[in-house]
Each structure stands twice: as structure tokens, then as C-alpha cells.
C-alpha positions as CSV (number, residue, x, y, z in Angstrom):
1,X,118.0,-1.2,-67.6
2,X,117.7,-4.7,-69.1
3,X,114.7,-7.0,-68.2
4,X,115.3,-10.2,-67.2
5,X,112.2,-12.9,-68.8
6,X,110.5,-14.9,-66.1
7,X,110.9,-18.9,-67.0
8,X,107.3,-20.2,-67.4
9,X,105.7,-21.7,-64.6
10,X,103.9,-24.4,-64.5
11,X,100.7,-25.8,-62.5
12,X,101.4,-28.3,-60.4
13,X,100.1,-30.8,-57.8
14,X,102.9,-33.0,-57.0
15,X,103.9,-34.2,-53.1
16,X,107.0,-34.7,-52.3
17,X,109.4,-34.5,-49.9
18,X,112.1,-31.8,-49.4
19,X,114.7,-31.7,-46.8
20,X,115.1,-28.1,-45.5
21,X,118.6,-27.4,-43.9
22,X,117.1,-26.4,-40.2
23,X,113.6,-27.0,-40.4
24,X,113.9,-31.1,-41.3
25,X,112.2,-33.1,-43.7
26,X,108.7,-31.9,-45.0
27,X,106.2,-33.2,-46.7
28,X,105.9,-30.2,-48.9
29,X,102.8,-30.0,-52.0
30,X,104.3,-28.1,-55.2
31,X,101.7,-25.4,-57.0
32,X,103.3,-24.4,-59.9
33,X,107.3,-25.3,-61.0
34,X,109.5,-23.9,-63.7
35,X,113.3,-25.2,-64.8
36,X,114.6,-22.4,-62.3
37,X,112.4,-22.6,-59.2
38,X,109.2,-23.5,-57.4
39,X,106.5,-22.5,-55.3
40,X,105.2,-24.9,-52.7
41,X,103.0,-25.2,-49.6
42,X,104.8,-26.0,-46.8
43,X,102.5,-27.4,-43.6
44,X,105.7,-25.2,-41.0
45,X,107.8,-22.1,-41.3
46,X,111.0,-22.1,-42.8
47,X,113.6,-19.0,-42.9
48,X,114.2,-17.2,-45.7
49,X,117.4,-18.1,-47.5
50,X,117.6,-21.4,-46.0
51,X,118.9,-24.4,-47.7
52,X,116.5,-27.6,-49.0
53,X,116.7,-30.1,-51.3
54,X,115.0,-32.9,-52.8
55,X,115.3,-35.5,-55.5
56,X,113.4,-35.7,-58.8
57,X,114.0,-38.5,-61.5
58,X,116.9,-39.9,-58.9
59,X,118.7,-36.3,-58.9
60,X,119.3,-34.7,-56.1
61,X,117.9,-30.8,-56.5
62,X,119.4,-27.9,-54.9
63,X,118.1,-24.3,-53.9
64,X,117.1,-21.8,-51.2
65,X,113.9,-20.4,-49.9
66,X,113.7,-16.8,-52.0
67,X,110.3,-15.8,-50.6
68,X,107.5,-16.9,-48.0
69,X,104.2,-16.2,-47.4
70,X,101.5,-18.0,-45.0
71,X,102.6,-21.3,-45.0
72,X,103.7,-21.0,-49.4
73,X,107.3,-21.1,-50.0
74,X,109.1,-19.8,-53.3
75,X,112.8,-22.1,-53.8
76,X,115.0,-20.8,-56.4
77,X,117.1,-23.6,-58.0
78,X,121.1,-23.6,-57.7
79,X,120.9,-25.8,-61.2
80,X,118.0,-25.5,-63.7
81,X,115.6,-28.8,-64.3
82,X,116.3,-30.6,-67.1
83,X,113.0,-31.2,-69.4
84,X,112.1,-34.8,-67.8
85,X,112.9,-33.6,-64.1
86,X,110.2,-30.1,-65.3
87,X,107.7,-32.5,-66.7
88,X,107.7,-34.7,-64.0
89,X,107.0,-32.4,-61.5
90,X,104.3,-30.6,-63.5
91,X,102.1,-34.1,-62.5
92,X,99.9,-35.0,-60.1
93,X,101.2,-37.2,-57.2
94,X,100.5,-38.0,-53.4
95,X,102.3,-39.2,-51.1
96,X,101.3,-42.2,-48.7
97,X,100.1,-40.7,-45.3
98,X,103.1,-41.3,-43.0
99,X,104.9,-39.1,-40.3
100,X,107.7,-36.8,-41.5
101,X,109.3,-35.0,-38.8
């Protein structure tokens, strides 16, 4: 059996918003990221193994819910992030209170 390494994750606090396949656009809060995935509070339920995307540094990122748990989603990315999209993401950012439906 061969282990696989876990890419580091990183603490986050960065809003954005993610469009999920069937659930819409989100305003979604990221908690930690890594250049393969990310884990993220999400304010309504998603399915697992649905599609999203979103766009950091003006490209658009891919990937699919891989685990939830009350109201936390994990998204495994279909491309890893390149070093300026992961530190980027590993800032602090909010949003501008509008509605997202």
C-alpha cells in the first residue's frame, strides 16, 4: 500500500462567491485552502459530487463537492492552484452585503 501526502492546507478567511451547478450562486466563506482543494462554509445544502466553480486572480476554478458536513463543504479542485491563486485565497476578504440567490 502506497500513502498518498495530503497538500498543506491553509487558514483562511476569504468570501467569495462560488457558483454551484444546482444549488445557484453562494456567497460561500473559505476556512482553510490548499493548491488541490478547499473547505468552506456554505449558508445552504449542496449535494455531494455536485459541480461549482468560482474565479480567483481572473481564472475560472473548477471542482466538486468531495464531502459535507453541517453547513461546511470540502471541493476538490479538477486543476491545482497556481502559487498566486493559493496565496490569494489564504487572505482575509469580505464581501459587500448584497443578495445572492
Amino acid at each position: 500500500m502506497v500513502m498518498q501526502m495530503r497538500a498543506t492546507r491553509w487558514p483562511s478567511a476569504w468570501q467569495t462567491e462560488i457558483e454551484f451547478k444546482d444549488s445557484g450562486m453562494r456567497v460561500a466563506e473559505i476556512v482553510n485552502v490548499s493548491q488541490t482543494g478547499l473547505r468552506c462554509r456554505v449558508p445552504v445544502p449542496v449535494a455531494l459530487g455536485e459541480r461549482a466553480r468560482f474565479t480567483v486572480v481572473g481564472r475560472r476554478i473548477y471542482g466538486r463537492v468531495v464531502r459535507k458536513a453541517d453547513g461546511v463543504v470540502a471541493l476538490a479542485f479538477d486543476t491545482p492552484l497556481d502559487p498566486v491563486q493559493l496565496g490569494t485565497l489564504r487572505q482575509f476578504r469580505r464581501l459587500h452585503a448584497r443578495s445572492v440567490g
